[in-house]
C-alpha positions as CSV (number, residue, x, y, z in Angstrom):
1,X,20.5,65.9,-13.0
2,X,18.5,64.4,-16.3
3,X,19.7,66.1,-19.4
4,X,17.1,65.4,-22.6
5,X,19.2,65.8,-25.5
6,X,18.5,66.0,-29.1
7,X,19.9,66.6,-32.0
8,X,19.3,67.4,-35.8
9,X,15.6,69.0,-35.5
10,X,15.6,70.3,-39.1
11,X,13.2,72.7,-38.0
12,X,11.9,74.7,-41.0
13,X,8.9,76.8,-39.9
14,X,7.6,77.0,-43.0
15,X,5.9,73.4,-42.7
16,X,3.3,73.8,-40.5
17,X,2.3,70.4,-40.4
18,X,5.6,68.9,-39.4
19,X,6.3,71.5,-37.2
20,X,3.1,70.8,-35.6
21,X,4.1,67.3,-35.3
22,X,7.5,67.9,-33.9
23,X,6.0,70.5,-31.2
24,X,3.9,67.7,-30.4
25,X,6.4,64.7,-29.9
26,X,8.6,67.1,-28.2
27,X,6.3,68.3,-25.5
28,X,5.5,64.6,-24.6
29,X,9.1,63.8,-23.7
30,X,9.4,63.6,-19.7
31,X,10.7,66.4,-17.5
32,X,14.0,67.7,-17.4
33,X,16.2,69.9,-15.7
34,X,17.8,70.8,-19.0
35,X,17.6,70.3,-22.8
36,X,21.0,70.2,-25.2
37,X,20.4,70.4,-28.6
38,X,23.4,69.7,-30.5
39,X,23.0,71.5,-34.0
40,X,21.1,71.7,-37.3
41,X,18.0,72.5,-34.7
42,X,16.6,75.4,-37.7
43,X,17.0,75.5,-41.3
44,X,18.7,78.5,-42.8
45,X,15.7,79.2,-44.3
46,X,13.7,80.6,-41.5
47,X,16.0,83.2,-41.6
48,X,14.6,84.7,-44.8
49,X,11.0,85.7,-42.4
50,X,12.0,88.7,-40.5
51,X,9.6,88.2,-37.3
52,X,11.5,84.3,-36.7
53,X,13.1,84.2,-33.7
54,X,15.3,80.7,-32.4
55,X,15.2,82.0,-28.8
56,X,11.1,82.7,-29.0
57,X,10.6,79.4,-30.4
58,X,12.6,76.9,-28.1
59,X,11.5,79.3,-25.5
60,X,8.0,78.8,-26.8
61,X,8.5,75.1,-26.8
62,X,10.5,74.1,-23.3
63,X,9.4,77.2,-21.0
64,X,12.0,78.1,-18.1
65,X,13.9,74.7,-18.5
66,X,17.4,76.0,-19.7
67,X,17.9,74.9,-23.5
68,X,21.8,74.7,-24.3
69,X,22.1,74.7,-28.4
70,X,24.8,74.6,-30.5
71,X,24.9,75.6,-34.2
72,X,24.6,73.2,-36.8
73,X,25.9,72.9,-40.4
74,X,22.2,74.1,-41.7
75,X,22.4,77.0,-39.8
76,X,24.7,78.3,-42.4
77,X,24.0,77.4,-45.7
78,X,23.2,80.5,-47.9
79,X,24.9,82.8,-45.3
80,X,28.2,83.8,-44.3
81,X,29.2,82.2,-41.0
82,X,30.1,85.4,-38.9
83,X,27.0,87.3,-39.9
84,X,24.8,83.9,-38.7
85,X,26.8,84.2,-35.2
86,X,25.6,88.0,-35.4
87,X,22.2,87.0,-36.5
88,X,21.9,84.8,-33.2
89,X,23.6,87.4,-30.9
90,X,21.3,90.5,-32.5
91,X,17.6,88.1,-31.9
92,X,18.7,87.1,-28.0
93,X,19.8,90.7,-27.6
94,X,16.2,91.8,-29.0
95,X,14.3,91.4,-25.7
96,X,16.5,92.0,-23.0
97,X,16.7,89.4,-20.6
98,X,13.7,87.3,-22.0
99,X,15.4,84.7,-23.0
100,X,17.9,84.2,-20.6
101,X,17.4,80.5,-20.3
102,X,18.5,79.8,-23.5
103,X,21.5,79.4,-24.6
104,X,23.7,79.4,-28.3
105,X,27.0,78.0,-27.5
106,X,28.7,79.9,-30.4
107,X,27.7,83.0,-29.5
108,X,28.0,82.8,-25.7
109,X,30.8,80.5,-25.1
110,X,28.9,78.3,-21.9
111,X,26.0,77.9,-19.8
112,X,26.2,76.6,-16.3
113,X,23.9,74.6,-13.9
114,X,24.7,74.4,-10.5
115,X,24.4,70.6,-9.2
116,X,21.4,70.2,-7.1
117,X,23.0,67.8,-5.0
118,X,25.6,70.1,-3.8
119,X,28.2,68.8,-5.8
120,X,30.6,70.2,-8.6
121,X,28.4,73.2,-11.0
122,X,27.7,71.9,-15.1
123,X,29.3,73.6,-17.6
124,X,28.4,73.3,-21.1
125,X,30.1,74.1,-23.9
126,X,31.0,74.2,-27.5
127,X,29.9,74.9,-31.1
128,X,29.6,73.4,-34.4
129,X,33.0,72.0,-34.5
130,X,33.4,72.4,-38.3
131,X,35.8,69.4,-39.8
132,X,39.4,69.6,-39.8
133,X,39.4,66.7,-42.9
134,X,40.8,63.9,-40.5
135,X,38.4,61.6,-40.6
136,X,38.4,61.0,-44.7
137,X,39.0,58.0,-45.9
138,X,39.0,57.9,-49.5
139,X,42.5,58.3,-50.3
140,X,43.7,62.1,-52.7
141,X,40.3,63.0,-51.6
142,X,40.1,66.8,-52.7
143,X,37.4,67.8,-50.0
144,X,36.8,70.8,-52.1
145,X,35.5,69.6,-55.0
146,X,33.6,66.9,-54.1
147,X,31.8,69.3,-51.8
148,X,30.8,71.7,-54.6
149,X,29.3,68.8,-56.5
150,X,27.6,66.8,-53.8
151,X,28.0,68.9,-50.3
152,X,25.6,71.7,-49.3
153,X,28.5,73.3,-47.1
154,X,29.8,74.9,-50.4
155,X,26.6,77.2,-50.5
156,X,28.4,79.0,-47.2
157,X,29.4,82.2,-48.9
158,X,33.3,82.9,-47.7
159,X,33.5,79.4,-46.1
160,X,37.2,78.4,-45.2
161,X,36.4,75.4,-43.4
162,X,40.2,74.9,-42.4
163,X,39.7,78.4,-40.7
164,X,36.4,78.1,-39.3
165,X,37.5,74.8,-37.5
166,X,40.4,76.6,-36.5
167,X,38.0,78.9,-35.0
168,X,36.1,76.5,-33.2
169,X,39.1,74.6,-31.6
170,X,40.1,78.0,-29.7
171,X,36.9,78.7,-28.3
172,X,37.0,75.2,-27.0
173,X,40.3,75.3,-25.6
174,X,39.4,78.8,-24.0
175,X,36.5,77.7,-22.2
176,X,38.0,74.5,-20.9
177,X,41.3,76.2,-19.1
178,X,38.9,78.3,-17.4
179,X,36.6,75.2,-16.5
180,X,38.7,73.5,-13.5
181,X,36.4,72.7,-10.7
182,X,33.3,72.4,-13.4
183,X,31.8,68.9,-14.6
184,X,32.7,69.6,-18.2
185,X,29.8,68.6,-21.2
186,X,31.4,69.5,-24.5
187,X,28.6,69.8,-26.8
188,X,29.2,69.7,-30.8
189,X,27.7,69.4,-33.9
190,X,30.3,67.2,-36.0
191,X,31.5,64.6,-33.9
192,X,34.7,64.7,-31.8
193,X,35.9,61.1,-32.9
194,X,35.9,58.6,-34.9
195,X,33.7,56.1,-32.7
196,X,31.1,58.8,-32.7
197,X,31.0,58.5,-36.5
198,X,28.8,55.0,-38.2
199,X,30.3,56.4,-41.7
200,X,33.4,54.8,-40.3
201,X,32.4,51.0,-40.9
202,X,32.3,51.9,-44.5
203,X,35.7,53.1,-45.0
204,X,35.2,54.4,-48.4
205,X,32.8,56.7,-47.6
206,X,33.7,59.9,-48.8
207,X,31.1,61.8,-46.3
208,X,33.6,60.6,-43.7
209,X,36.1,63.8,-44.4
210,X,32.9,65.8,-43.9
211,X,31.6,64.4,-40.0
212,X,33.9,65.9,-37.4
213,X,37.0,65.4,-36.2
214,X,38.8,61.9,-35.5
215,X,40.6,62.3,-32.4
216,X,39.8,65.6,-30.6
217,X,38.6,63.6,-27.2
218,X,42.2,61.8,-27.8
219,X,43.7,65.9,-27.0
220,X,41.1,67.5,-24.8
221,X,39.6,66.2,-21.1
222,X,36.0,66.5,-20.7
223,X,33.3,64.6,-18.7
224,X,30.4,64.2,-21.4
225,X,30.8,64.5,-24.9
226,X,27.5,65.3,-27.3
227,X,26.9,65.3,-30.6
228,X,24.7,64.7,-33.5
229,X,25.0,65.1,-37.8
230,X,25.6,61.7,-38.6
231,X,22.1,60.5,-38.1
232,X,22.8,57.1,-36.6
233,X,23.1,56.4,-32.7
234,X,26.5,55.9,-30.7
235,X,26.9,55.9,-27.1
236,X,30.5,54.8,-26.3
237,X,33.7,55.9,-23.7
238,X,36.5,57.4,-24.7
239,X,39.4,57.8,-23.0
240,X,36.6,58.1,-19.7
241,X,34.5,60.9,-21.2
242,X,31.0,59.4,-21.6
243,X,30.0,59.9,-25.2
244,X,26.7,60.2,-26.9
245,X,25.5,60.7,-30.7
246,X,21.8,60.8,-30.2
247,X,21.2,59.5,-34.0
248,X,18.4,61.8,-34.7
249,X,17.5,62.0,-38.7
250,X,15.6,64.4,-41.2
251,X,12.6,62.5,-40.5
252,X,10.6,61.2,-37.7
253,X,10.1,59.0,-35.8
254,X,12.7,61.7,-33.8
255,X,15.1,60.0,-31.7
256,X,16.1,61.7,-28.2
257,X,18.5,60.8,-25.0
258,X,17.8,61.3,-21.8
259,X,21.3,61.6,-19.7
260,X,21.9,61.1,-15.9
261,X,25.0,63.9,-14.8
262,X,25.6,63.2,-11.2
């Protein structure tokens, strides 16, 4: 089964030309049996029109191939995080059973794909994966206020990030003791671990704190891991979970993956 998976679309509907552009480059990509999009796929802007729908659009864009997203940081800014999980819950729920092919893992838990070579079914899951703070590296960093200066993540109204993560981790850890008999694909925003992270090199860097969490595929078993948000490609193994950061940035040229699940 060939999974196309992007990342970090920084769609903002407003720009027609880019959005144009993007439409374009995205249906030239080959065939699929499904797309993954791991996060920051729509600016929190959009959400300001009141006739912009996500599930229209992707559906719009990649027909009846199942498209598996996950929330991004971006998705939130502006907004208070339970009210843009109840924004994406209230516009799949607006037309019944239209959009049934796609898929927000934050709202729905997982999606599954049976494997059309008989084998074990797909299941896909996660969700932004908000930071738990263990991949800083600046030593006394105070996450806080360096994010009010300098992070957009502060412009969350309510935001507890230690919560939220919290949050995330149980949904995670729900779906997978329910998963035996599945080939698991954990699909997150932030990255799961440090290797999945290029601020690492520079360990200084005090975006690091901000990019995921250092050691969750160390704690959890899955099959695939996918991510996106720090904007430079990694493909890697880890601890034999096949691991890809597709490294799309703001800006094109857009970068994609195409992934082989047996």
């Amino acid at each position: 089964m060939n999974i196309l998976h992007l990342s970090d679309l920084h769609r903002c509907e407003y720009d027609i030309h880019e959005m144009l552009a993007q439409n374009e480059w995205l249906q030239s990509l080959p065939q699929v049996d499904a797309v993954v999009i791991t996060g920051d796929v729509f600016e929190s802007e959009n959400f300001r029109n009141p006739k912009f729908n996500p599930f229209m659009i992707l559906k719009n864009l990649f027909g009846h191939t199942p498209v598996i997203f996950c929330l991004g940081n971006h998705e939130f800014f502006f907004h208070n995080v339970d009210n843009v999980k109840k924004y994406f819950i209230d516009k799949f729920q607006s037309e019944i059973g239209k959009y049934d092919n796609v898929c927000c893992l934050d709202t729905m838990d997982y999606y599954d794909l049976p494997d059309k070579a008989g084998g074990k079914p797909i299941r896909f899951f996660g969700n932004v994966l908000w930071y738990d703070g263990s991949m800083a590296t600046v030593p006394g960093q105070d996450m806080a206020k360096f994010a009010g200066r300098r992070w957009m993540d502060m412009t969350i109204k309510d935001f507890n990030w230690t919560l939220e993560h919290a949050k995330c981790r149980e949904q995670i850890e729900r779906v997978l003791a329910m998963s035996d008999g599945y080939i698991k694909v954990l699909c997150t925003h932030c990255v799961p671990h440090s290797k999945l992270n290029w601020h690492m090199v520079k360990n200084q860097n005090e975006i690091n704190a901000f990019s995921g969490v250092a050691d969750f595929l160390d704690r959890y078993k899955f099959d695939y891991a996918l991510c996106g948000h720090t904007h430079a490609r990694v493909t890697c193994e880890i601890n034999s979970c096949k691991c890809y950061n597709v490294g799309s940035d703001y800006q094109p040229p857009w970068i994609h993956n195409i992934i082989e699940i047996p």
